[in-house]
C-alpha positions as CSV (number, residue, x, y, z in Angstrom):
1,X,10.0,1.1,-2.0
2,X,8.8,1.8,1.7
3,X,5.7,0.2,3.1
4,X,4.5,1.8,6.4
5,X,2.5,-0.9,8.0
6,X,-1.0,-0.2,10.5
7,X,-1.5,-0.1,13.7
8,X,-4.4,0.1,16.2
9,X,-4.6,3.2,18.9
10,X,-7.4,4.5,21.3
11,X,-8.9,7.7,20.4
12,X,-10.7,10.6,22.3
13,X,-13.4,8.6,22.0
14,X,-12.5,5.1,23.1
15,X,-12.8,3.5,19.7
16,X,-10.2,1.3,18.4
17,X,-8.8,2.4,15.1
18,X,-6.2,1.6,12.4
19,X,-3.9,4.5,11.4
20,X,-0.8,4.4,9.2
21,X,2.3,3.4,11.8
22,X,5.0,6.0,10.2
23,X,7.4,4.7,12.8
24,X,8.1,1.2,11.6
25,X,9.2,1.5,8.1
26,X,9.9,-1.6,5.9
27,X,12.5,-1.3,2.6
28,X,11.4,-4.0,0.2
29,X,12.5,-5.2,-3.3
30,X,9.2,-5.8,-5.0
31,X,8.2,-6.9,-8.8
32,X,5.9,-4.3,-10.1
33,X,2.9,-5.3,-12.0
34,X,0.5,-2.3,-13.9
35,X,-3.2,-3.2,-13.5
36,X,-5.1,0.1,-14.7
37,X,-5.0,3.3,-15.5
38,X,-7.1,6.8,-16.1
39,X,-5.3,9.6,-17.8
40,X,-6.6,13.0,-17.6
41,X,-8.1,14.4,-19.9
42,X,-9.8,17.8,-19.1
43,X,-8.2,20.1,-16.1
44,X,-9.9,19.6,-13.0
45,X,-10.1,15.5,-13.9
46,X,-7.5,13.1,-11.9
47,X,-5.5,10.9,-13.5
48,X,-5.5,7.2,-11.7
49,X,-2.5,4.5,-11.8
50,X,-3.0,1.6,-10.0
51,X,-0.5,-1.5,-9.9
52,X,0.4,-4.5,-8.3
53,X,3.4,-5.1,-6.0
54,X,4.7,-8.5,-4.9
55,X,6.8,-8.5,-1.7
56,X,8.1,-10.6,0.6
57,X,5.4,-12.2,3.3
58,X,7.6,-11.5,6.5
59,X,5.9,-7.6,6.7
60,X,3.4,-7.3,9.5
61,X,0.2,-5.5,9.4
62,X,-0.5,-5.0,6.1
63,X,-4.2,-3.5,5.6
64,X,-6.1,-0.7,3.6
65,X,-4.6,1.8,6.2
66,X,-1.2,0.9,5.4
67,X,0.7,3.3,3.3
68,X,3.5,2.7,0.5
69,X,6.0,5.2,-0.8
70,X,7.4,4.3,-3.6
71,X,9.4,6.7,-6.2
72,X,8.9,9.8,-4.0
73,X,5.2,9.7,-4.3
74,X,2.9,8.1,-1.9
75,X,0.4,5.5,-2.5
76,X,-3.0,4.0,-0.9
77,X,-3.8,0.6,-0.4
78,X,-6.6,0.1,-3.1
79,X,-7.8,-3.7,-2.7
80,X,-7.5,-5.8,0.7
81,X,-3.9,-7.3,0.5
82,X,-3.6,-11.1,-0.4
83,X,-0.8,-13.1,1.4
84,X,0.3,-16.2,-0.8
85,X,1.2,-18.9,1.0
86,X,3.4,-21.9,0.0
87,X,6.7,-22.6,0.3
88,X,9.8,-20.6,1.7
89,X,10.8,-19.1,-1.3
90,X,7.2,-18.8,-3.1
91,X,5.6,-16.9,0.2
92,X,4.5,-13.3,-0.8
93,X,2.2,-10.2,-0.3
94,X,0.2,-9.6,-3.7
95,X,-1.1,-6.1,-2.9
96,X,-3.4,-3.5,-4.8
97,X,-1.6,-0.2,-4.7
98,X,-3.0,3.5,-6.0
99,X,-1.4,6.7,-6.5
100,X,-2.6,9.5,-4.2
101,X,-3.8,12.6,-5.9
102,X,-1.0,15.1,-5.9
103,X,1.4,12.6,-4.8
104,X,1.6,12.9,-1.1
């Protein structure tokens, strides 16, 4: 699993923004939790999977503009991401992930 962290840059405009940082990729080993999902039923409907992922804490800038790729498809940030804190070996990232339609 790759998670693609965010990172702020000036646009035409002058406003600061986050975008996906596709230059700073971050291999984790992450416990996989299902939280909910939509089949589709009819053609033209979407089907939605959404599911937890627990990582390590030591990843930086992890938003809702980060991106994760995980299984050859790509996935959104779906809920702010939670950073438990505690000890050493209990610290973690608890973070909302959902499929993108199509994949990519």
């Amino acid at each position: 699993m790759t998670i693609y962290p965010s990172k702020t840059v000036v646009d035409a405009r002058g406003n600061s923004i986050d975008i996906v940082d596709w230059d700073t990729p971050h291999t984790v080993r992450a416990a996989i939790i299902p939280q909910r999902s939509g089949k589709a039923e009819l053609p033209g409907q979407l089907a939605i999977n959404v599911v937890r992922l627990l990582c390590r804490a030591d990843i930086p800038n992890v938003t809702l503009q980060s991106r994760v790729v995980w299984d050859g498809r790509h996935w959104d940030i779906a809920a702010p991401p939670a950073l438990h804190t505690g000890t050493r070996a209990t610290r973690h990232w608890s973070i909302d992930i959902r499929e993108r339609p199509g994949g990519d």
